[in-house]
C-alpha positions in Angstrom: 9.9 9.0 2.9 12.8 8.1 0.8 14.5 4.4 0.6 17.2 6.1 2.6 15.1 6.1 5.4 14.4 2.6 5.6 17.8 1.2 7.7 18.7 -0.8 10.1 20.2 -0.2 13.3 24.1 -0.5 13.9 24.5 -0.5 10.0 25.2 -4.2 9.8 27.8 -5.2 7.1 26.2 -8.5 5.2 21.8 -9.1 5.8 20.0 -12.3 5.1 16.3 -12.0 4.8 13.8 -13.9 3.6 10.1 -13.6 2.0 8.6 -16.5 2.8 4.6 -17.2 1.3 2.4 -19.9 1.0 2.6 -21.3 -2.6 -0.9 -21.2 -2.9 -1.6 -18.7 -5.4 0.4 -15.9 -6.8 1.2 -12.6 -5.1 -1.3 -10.0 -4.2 -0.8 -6.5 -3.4 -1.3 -7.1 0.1 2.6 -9.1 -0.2 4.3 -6.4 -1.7 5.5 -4.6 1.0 7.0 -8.2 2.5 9.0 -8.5 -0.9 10.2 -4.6 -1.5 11.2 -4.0 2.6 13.2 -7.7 2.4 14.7 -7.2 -0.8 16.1 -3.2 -0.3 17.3 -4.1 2.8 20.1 -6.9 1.3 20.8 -4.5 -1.5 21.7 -1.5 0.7 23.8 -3.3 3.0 24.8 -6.1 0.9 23.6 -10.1 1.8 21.2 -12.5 0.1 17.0 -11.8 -0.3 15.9 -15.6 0.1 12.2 -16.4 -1.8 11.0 -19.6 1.0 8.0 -21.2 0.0 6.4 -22.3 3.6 4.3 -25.3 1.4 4.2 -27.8 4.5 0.5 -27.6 5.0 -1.0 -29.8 2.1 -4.5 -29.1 3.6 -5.6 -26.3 5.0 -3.7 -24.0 3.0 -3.3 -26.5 0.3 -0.2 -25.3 -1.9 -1.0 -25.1 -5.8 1.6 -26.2 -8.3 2.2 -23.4 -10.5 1.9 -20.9 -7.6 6.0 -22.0 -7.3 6.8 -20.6 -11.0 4.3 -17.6 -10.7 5.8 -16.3 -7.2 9.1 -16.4 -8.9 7.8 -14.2 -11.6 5.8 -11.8 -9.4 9.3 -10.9 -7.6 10.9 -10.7 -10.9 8.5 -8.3 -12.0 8.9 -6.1 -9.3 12.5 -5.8 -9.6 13.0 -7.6 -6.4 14.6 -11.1 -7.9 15.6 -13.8 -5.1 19.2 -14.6 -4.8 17.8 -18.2 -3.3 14.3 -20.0 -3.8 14.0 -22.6 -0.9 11.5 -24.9 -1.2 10.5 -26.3 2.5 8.5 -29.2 1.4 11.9 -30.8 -0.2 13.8 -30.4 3.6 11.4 -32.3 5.8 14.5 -34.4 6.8 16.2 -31.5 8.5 12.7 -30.9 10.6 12.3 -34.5 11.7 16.7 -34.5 12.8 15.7 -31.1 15.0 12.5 -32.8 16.1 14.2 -36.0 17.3 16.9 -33.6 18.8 14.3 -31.5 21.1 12.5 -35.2 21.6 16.0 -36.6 23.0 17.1 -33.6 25.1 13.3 -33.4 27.0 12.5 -30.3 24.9 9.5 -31.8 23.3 7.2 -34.8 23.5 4.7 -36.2 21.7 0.9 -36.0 23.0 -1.7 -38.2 22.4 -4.8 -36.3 24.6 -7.4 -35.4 23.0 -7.9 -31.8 21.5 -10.3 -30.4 23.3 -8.8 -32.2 26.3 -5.3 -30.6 26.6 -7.1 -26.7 25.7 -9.1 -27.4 28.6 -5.6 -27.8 30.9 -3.5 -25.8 28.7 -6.2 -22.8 29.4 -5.5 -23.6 33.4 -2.2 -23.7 33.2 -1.9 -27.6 33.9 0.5 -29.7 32.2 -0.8 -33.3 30.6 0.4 -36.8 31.5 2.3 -36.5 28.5 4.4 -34.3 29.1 6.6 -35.9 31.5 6.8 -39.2 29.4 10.7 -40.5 29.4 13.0 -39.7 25.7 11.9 -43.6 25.1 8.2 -43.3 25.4 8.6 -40.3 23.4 10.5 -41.6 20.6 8.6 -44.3 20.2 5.7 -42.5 19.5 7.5 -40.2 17.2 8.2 -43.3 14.8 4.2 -44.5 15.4 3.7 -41.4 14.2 4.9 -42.3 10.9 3.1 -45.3 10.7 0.4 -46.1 13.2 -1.0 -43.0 15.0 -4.2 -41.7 12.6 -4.4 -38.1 11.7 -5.4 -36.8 15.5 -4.0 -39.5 17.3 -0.7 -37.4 18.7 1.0 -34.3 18.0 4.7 -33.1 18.7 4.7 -30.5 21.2 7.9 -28.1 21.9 8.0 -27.4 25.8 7.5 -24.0 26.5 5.7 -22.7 29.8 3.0 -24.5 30.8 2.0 -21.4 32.9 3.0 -18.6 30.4 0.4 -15.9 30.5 -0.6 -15.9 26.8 -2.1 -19.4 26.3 -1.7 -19.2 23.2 2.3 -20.0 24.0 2.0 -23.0 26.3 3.2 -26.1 24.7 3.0 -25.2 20.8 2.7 -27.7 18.5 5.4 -28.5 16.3 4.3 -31.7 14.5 1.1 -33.3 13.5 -0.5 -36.3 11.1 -2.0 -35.0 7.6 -2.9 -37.9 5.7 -3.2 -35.4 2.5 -1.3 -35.6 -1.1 1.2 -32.6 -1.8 1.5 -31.5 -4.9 5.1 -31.5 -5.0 6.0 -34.5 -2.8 2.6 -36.6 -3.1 1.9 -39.5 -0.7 6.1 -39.3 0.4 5.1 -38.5 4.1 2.8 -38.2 6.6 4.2 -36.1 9.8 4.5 -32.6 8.7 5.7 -29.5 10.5 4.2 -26.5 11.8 4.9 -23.3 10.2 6.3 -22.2 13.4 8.7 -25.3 13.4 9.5 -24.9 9.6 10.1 -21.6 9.8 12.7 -21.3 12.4 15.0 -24.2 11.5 15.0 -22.9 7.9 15.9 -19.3 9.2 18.5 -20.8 11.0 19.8 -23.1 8.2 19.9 -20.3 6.1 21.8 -17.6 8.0 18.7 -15.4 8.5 19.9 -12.1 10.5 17.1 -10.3 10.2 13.4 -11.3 10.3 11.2 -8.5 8.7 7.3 -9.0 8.6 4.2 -7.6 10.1 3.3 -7.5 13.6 0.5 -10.2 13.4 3.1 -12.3 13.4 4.9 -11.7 16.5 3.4 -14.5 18.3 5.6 -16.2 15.8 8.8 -14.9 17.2 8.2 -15.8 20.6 7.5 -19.3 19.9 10.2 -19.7 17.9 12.2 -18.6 20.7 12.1 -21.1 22.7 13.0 -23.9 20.3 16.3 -21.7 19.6 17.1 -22.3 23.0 16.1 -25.6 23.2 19.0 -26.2 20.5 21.1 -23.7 21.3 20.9 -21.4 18.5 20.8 -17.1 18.5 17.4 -15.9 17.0 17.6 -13.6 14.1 16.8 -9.7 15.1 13.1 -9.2 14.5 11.3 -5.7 13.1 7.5 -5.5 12.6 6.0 -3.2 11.2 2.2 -2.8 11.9 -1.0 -4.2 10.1 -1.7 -2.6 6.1 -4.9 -2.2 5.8 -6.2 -1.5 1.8 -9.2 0.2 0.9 -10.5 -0.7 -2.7 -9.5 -4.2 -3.0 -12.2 -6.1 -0.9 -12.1 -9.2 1.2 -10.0 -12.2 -0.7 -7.7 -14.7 0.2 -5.8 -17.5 -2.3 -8.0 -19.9 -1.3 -11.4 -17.8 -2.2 -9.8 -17.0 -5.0 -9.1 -20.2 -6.6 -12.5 -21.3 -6.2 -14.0 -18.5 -7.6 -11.5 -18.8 -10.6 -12.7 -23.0 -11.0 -16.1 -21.5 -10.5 -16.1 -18.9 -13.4 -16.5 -15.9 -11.7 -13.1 -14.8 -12.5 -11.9 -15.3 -15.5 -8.2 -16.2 -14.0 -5.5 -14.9 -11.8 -5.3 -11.7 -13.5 -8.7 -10.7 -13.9 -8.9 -7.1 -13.4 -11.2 -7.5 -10.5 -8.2 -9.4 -8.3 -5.5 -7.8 -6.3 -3.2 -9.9 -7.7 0.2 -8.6 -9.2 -0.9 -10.1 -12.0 -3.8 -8.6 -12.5 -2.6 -5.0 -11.7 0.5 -5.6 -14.2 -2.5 -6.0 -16.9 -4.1 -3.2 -16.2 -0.8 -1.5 -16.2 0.0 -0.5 -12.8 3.6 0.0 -12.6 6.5 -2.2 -10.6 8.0 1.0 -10.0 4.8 2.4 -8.4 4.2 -0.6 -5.7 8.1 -0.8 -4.9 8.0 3.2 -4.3 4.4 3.6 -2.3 5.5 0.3 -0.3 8.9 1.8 0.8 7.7 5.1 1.4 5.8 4.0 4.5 8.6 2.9 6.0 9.4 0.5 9.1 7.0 1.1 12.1 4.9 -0.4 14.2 1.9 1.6 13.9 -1.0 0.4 12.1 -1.3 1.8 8.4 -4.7 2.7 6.2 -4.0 2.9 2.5 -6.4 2.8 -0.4 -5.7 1.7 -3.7 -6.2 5.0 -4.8 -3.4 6.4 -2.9 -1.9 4.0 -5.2 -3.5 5.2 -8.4 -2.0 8.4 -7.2 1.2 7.3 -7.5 1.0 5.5 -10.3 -0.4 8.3 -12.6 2.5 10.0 -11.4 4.5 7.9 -13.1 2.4 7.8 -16.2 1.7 11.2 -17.0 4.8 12.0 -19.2 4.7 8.8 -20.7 1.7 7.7 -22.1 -0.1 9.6 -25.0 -3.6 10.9 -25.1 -6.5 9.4 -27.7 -10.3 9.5 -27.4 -12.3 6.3 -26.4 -16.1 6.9 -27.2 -18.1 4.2 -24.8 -21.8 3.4 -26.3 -21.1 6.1 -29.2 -23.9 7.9 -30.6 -23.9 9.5 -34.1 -23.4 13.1 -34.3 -23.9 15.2 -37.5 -22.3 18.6 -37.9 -23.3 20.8 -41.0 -21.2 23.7 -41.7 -18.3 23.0 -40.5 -15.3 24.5 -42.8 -13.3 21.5 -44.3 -9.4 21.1 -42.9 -7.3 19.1 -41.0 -7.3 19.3 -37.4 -4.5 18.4 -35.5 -4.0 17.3 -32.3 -0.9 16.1 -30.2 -0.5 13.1 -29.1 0.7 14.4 -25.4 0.2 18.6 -25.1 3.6 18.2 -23.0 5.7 17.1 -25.8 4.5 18.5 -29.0 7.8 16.3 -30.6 6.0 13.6 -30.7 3.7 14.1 -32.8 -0.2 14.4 -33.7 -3.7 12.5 -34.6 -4.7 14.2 -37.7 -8.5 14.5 -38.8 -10.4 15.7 -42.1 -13.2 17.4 -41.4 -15.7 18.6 -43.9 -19.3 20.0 -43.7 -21.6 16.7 -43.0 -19.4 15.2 -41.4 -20.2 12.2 -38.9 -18.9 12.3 -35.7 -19.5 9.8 -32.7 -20.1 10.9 -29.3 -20.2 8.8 -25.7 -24.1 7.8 -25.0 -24.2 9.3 -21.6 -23.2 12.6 -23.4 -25.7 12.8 -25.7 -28.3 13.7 -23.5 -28.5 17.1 -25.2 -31.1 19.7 -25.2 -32.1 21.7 -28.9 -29.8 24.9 -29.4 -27.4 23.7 -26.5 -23.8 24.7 -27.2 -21.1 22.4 -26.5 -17.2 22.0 -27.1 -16.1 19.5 -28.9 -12.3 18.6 -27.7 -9.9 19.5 -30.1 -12.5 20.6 -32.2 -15.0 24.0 -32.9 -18.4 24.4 -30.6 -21.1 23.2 -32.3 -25.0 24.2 -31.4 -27.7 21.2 -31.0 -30.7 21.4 -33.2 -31.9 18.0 -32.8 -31.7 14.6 -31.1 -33.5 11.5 -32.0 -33.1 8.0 -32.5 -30.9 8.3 -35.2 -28.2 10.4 -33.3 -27.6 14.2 -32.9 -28.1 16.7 -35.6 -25.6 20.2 -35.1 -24.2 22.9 -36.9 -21.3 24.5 -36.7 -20.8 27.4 -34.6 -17.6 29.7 -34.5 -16.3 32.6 -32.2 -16.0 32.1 -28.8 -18.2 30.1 -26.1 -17.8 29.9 -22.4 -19.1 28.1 -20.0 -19.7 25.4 -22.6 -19.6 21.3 -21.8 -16.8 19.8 -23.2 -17.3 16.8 -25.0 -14.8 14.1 -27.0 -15.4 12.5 -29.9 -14.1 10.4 -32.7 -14.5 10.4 -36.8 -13.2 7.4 -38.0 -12.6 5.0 -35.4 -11.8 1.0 -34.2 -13.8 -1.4 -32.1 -12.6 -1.2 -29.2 -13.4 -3.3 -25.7 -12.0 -2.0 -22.2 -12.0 -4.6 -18.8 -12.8 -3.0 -16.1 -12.7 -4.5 -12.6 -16.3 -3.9 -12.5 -17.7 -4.5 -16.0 -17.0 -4.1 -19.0 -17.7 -1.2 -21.7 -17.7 -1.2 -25.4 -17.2 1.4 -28.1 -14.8 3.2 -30.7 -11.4 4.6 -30.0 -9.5 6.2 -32.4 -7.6 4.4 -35.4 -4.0 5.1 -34.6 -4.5 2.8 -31.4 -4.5 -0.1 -33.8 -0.5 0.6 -34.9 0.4 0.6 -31.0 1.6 -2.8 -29.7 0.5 -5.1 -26.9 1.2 -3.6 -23.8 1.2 0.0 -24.5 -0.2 2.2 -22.2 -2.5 4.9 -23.1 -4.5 7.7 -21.2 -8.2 7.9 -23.0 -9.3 11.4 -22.1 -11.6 11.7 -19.8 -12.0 8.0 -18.9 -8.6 6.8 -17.5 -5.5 5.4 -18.3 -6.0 1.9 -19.6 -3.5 -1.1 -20.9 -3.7 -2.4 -24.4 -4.2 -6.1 -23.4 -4.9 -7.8 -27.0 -5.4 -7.0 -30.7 -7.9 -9.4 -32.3 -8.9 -8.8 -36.0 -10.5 -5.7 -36.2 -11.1 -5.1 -32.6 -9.1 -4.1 -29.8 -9.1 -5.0 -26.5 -7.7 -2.8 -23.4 -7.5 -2.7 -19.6 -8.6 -0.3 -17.0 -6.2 1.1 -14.9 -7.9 4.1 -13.0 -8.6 7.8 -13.7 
């Protein structure tokens, strides 16, 4: 599917939408499709893409400081900059104004039952004593809640339906005590809003026309709902597209994440083990890659299975042209050849553009070569191929290496093997280890950040150069 195909009905002329995350850790794959969709959307039809940061839960999903610069980034990077960053933990103003409004017009009211006591009637349908409290009652509580009340002692609730038949609707809570520092505002209040309450008067406030998010959320919507028409607003249109499921990145959440981090088991956000943007940026995955796989599965409501290596696919794609070939030798062995006639060999750096040059080696009779370990499991008078290089017949293997001769003409059916003469030290990350060995010296004159395809072991990212050893990143086969 193209980007063309991803359009709204009725072609509207200006779009406002909005991405709207909890600050609590940088993006993950699993966002990218909220960013890409948003942000396409106001540049095909011409509007604002708004960046909200829904940070007005200091607890539960406790927001972390320097999630606010690295979300910022994370859009950035994927070509999707925000034409607005709204912060909702610096409007909590505007949410108490609409809360007294709902509070004055009989729209809301604050409850002091106990929690398990109001599930109990909200289950059956039956309203609490609360709820029929007068606007004075109600805004006197509002202000104890500020003040008096202790975390649990009363919540705002936005009328609804006390009878509705999803429970889950009935009398949602808009308000409640969090005696918790924020990061941004510290101790500054108390009484903070619901996502559900946040969320709408900041849509509404901000010229939202079109909300654009995953079915989970619908519930959302039809909460919202009914405190648009307690103030007489019109709700935004609404498209869901159904749940993303993605193989190959495992069970985490920002939370898990950061703990992990503070416990050493990652090394930091962008350990190659994470799905974060950050981490797949270092082990060069492309922008260009997410934004195109994310668009191509366009706007539905049908649940979607993905693996990351449908991702890969894409992604290697992109890289093929680009990115020249070397060998990288993990656990090297040594490998003697006798006989071997001395010249240069030369080999390109990409067999599709023979322009750009080659990786030149001398080779004379004697000469040393280094194999990977888990390819030296030879057998005597074996005949292998060695890439870029003449067949060569085993005569011995022992604890000093593998001993060879050369062995011209013709061989088929032969294993191919790589192999490097001189060489660098040479490190790759992988999301699941680690592996050391030699690559091939020209590596060293590429700069941070290059992307290279090793041959037969993957495309990987050169992430530092150290002295006299290199380190990359694995991106995948």
């Amino acid at each position: 599917m193209s980007e063309a195909a991803i359009s709204l009905k009725d072609d509207p002329t200006e779009v406002v939408t909005r991405f709207a995350p909890n600050p609590n850790g940088p993006l993950t794959v699993g966002h990218v499709r909220g960013v890409v969709v948003n942000y396409h959307l106001t540049r095909k039809y011409g509007g604002r893409f708004i960046l909200r940061y829904d940070d007005t839960d200091p607890r539960t999903k406790k927001p972390l400081k320097e999630a606010y610069k690295w979300i910022v980034e994370d859009c950035e990077w994927l070509g999707c900059p925000p034409d607005e960053v709204v912060t909702a933990s610096e409007n909590m103003l505007s949410y108490y104004e609409m809360a007294e409004k709902v509070l004055e017009s009989g729209d809301a009211y604050v409850c002091t039952c106990e929690q398990r006591a109001f599930k109990t009637m909200k289950d059956q349908g039956i309203a609490c004593q609360c709820r029929d409290l007068d606007v004075e009652e109600n805004m006197s509580r509002w202000k104890r809640m500020f003040d008096d009340f202790p975390e649990g002692g009363a919540v705002l609730r936005v009328k609804t339906d006390i009878k509705h038949p999803d429970p889950a609707l009935r009398d949602w809570v808009g308000f409640r005590i969090v005696d918790e520092p924020h990061p941004l505002t510290g101790d500054e209040y108390r009484v903070w809003p619901l996502l559900d309450f946040e969320s709408a008067v900041e849509d509404h406030a901000r010229g939202v026309t079109h909300i654009i998010r995953g079915k989970d959320l619908m519930d959302s919507g039809l909460k919202q709902k009914y405190l648009y028409k307690h103030l007489g607003w019109d709700y935004p249109e609404v498209i869901l597209w159904g749940r993303i499921r993605i193989e190959g990145v495992g069970k985490f959440s920002s939370s898990r994440m950061s703990e992990e981090i503070a416990s050493g088991k990652y090394a930091g956000w962008d350990d190659p083990a994470l799905p974060t943007l950050r981490a797949l940026k270092r082990r060069g995955i492309s922008a260009k890659t997410l934004r195109d796989f994310m668009l191509s599965l366009g706007l539905h409501e049908s649940a979607v299975k993905i693996s990351m290596e449908n991702i890969y696919a894409e992604n290697r794609k992109n890289l093929d042209e680009a990115t020249n070939r070397y060998f990288f030798i993990p656990d090297p062995v040594k490998l003697f050849v006798e006989g071997i006639p001395g010249k240069t060999v030369r080999m390109p750096l990409h067999p599709g553009f023979k322009q750009r040059g080659t990786r030149d080696w001398c080779m004379q009779d004697g000469t040393c070569l280094y194999i990977p370990g888990k390819d030296a499991k030879l057998s005597k008078d074996e005949i292998v191929k060695l890439m870029g290089l003449p067949c060569i017949a085993v005569d011995s293997v022992g604890d000093d290496g593998v001993r060879a001769h050369y062995m011209p003409g013709q061989h088929k059916k032969t294993r191919k093997i790589q192999c490097v003469q001189d060489f660098i030290e040479c490190t790759i990350l992988k999301p699941d280890g680690v592996d050391e060995g030699y690559c091939e010296p020209e590596v060293e004159n590429l700069q941070a950040g290059t992307i290279v395809q090793f041959e037969r072991y993957g495309f990987c990212r050169l992430d530092s150069k150290e002295g006299e050893r290199l380190t990359f990143v694995y991106g995948h086969k």
